[in-house]
C-alpha positions in Angstrom: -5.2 -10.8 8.2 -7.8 -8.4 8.9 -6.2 -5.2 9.9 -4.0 -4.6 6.3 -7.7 -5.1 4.9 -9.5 -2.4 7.1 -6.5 0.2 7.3 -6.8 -0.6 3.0 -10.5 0.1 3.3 -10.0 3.5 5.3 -7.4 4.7 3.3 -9.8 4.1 -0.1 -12.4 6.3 1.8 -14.5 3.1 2.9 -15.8 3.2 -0.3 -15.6 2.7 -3.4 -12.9 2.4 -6.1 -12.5 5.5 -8.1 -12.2 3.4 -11.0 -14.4 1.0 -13.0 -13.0 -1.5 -15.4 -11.4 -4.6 -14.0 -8.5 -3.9 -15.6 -8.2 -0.2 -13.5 -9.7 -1.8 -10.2 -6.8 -4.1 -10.2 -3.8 -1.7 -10.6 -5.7 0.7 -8.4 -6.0 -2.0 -5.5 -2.1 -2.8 -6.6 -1.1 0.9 -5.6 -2.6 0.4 -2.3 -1.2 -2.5 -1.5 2.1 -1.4 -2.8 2.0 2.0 -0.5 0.8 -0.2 2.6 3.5 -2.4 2.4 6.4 0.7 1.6 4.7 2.2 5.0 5.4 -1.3 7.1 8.8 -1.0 5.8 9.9 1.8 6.5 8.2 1.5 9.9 10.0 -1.8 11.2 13.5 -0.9 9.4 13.6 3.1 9.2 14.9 4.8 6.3 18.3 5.2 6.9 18.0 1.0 6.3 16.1 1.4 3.8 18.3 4.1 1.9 21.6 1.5 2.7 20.1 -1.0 1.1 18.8 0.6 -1.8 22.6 1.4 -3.0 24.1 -1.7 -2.2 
């Protein structure tokens, strides 16, 4: 369960969020997670997969 957490952390700098309010930190950590999982995706089925499925 570790690695999605550090290749998160790199990708946000190591840091800290660029955003403040709970509200922002949330849907900010959301696009992350979102993006990380889009990347595994595409990885372990390729696009052209991807692109079949989306217009079925």
């Amino acid at each position: 369960m570790e690695h999605p957490f550090g290749t998160l952390k790199a990708w946000m700098g190591a840091t800290h969020f660029a955003t403040k309010r709970f509200r922002n930190v949330s849907t900010e950590m959301s696009l992350h997670v979102l993006a990380y999982n889009m990347k595994r995706v595409i990885k372990i089925l390729g696009v052209n997969e991807i692109m079949r499925a989306a217009r079925a």
